[in-house]
N, C-alpha and C positions, 0 to 999 in steps of 0.2 A: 801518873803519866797522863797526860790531855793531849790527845791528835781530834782529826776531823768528825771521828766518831762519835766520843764523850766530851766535847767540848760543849755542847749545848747542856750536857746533864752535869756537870762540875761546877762545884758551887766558889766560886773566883770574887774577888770582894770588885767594887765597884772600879775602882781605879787601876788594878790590876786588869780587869777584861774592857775597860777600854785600853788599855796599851796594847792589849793582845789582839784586839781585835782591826788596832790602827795599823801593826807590824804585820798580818798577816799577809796583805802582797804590797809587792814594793811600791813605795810609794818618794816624794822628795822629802828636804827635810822641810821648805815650806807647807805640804801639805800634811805632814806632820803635826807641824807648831799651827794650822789653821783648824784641824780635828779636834787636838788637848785643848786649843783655847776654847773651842766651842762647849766642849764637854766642862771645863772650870768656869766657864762664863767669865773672860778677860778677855779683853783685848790681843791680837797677833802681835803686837810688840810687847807686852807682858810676858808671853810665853814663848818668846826668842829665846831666852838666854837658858832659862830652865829644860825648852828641849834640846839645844844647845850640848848642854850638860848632860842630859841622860844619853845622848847617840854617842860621846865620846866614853863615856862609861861602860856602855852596852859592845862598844866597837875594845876597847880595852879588855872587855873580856870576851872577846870572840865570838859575842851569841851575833852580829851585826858584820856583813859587808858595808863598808861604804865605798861610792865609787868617784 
């Protein structure tokens, strides 16, 4: 389990703790897809479709309000 605690001491692979660290407070899904692109190094219309893809996945499985 990772809360506010142990999240700094939990060893989380590179792409997993920047998601976590992007969902952490609410944010759009443009600023979303402008964070992941930064961190993959592409372009924001590269990373449209892919986070696109993951908030309807993440909202599919309940862990995600979208509004």
């Amino acid at each position: 389990m990772i809360d506010d605690t142990t999240f700094t001491a939990a060893r989380v692979n590179r792409a997993a703790r920047i998601l976590l660290e992007a969902l952490r407070e609410p944010c759009t899904e443009q600023d979303l897809v402008t964070t992941l692109a930064t961190a993959a190094h592409c372009s924001p219309a590269e990373a449209t479709a892919p986070v696109a893809r993951l908030l309807a996945d993440l909202t599919a499985y309940g862990w995600i309000e979208r509004s």
